[in-house]
C-alpha positions in Angstrom: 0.0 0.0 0.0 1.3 3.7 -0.8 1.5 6.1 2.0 0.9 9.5 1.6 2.4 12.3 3.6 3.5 15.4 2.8 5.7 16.5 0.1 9.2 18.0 0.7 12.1 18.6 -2.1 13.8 15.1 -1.2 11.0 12.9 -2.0 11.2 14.4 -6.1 14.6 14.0 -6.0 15.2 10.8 -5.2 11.9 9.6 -6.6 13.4 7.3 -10.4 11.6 8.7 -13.0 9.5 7.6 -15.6 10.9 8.8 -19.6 8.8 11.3 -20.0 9.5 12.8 -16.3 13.3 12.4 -17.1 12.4 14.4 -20.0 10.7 17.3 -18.0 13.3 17.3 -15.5 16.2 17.9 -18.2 14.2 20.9 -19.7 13.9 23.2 -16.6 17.3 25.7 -15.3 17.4 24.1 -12.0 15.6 20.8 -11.3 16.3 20.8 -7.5 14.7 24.4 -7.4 11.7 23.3 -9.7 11.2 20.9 -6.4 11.8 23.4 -3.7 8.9 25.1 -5.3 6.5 22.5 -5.6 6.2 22.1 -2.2 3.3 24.4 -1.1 1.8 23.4 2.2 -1.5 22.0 2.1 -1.2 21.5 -1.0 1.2 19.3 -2.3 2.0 15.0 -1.5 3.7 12.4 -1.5 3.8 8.7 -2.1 6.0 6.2 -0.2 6.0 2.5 -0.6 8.4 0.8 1.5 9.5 4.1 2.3 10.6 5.1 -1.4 8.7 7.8 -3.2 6.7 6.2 -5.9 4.7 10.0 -6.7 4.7 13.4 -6.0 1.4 15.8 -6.8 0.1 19.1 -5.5 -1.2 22.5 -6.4 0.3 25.3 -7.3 -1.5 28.9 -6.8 -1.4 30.9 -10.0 -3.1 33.4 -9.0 -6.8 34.1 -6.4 -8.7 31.1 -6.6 -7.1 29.3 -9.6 -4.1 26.8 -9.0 -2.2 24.4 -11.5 -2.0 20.8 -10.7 1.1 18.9 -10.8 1.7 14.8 -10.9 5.3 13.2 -11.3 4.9 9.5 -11.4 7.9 6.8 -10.7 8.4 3.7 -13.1 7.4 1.4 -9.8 3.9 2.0 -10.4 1.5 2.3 -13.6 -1.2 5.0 -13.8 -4.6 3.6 -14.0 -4.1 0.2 -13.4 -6.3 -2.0 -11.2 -3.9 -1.6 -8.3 -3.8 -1.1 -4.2 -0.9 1.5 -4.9 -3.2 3.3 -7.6 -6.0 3.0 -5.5 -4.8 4.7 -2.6 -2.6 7.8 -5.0 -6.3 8.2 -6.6 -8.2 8.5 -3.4 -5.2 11.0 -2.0 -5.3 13.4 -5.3 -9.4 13.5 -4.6 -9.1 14.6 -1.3 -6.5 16.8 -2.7 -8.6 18.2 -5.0 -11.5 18.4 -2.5 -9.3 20.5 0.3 -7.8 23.4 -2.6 -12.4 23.7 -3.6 -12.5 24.1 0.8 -10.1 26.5 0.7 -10.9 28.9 -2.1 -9.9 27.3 -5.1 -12.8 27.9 -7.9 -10.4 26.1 -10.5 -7.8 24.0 -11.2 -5.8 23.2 -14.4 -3.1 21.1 -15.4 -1.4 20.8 -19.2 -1.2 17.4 -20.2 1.2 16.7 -23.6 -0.8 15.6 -26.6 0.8 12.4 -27.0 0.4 11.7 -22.9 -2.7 9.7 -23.2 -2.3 8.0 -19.5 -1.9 11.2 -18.2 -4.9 12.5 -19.8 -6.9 9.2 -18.5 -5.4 10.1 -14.6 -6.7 13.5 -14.8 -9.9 13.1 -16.6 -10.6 10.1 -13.5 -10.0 12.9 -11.2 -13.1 14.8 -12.9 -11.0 17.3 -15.0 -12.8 18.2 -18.4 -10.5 18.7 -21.2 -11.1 22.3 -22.6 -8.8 21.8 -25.7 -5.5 21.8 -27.5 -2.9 24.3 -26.7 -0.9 24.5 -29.6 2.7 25.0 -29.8 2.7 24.5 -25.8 5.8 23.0 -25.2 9.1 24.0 -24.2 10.0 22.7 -27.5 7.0 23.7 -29.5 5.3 20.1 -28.1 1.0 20.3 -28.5 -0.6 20.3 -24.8 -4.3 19.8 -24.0 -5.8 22.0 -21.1 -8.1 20.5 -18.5 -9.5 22.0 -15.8 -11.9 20.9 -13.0 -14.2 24.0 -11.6 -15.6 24.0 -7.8 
């Protein structure tokens, strides 16, 4: 079974990645900052099993009442399968998502690439709504959809 606590910095970067995180991770200036900053309180988790961070997901404020969700995944588990481990990640981000509506969220968005169709699956189970392409998105010029999920 995952355990979720809360995030801190350490749990990201220790956590293997999956390719397409590796990929992220490469693009940004400073990956260890990029982790210092997800780490929002109240807002933002992690997943252990047998004390090794499997996932990492939060919220990030943008700006009054609109945040943008994050998910980093490890290799060790596979989104959306039939799994304990899933089970108890998708119950977390729920409750997740439940707490940022409680405390004054009225929406939150995420970009998902084009081509990231289990990542589009995870956030569409969470009761996001796609609202489109975002062309050009990328830090290379990649195609993004946007979904949100509204209070």
């Amino acid at each position: 079974m995952v355990d979720i606590i809360p995030y801190q910095p350490a749990h990201l970067l220790k956590m293997d990645l999956r390719l397409y995180e590796r990929g992220f991770a490469e693009l940004v200036e400073s990956f260890e900052r990029y982790a210092q900053e997800l780490a929002i309180d109240g807002l933002s988790y992690s997943g252990m099993l047998d004390d090794v961070p499997v996932a990492c997901a939060g919220i990030c404020p943008i700006y009054n009442g609109v945040g943008e969700a994050w998910f980093i995944f490890s290799p060790r588990f596979e989104i959306g399968r039939p799994s304990r481990p899933w089970a108890s990640v998708s119950m977390a981000a729920k409750r997740g998502l439940k707490r940022a509506f409680e405390i004054g969220f009225h929406r939150v968005q995420t970009a998902i690439p084009v081509d990231f169709l289990e990542g589009q699956r995870l956030v569409r189970h969470l009761g996001f709504m796609s609202e489109g392409p975002m062309k050009a998105y990328g830090p290379n010029g990649e195609d993004f959809m946007r979904f949100a999920r509204t209070s």
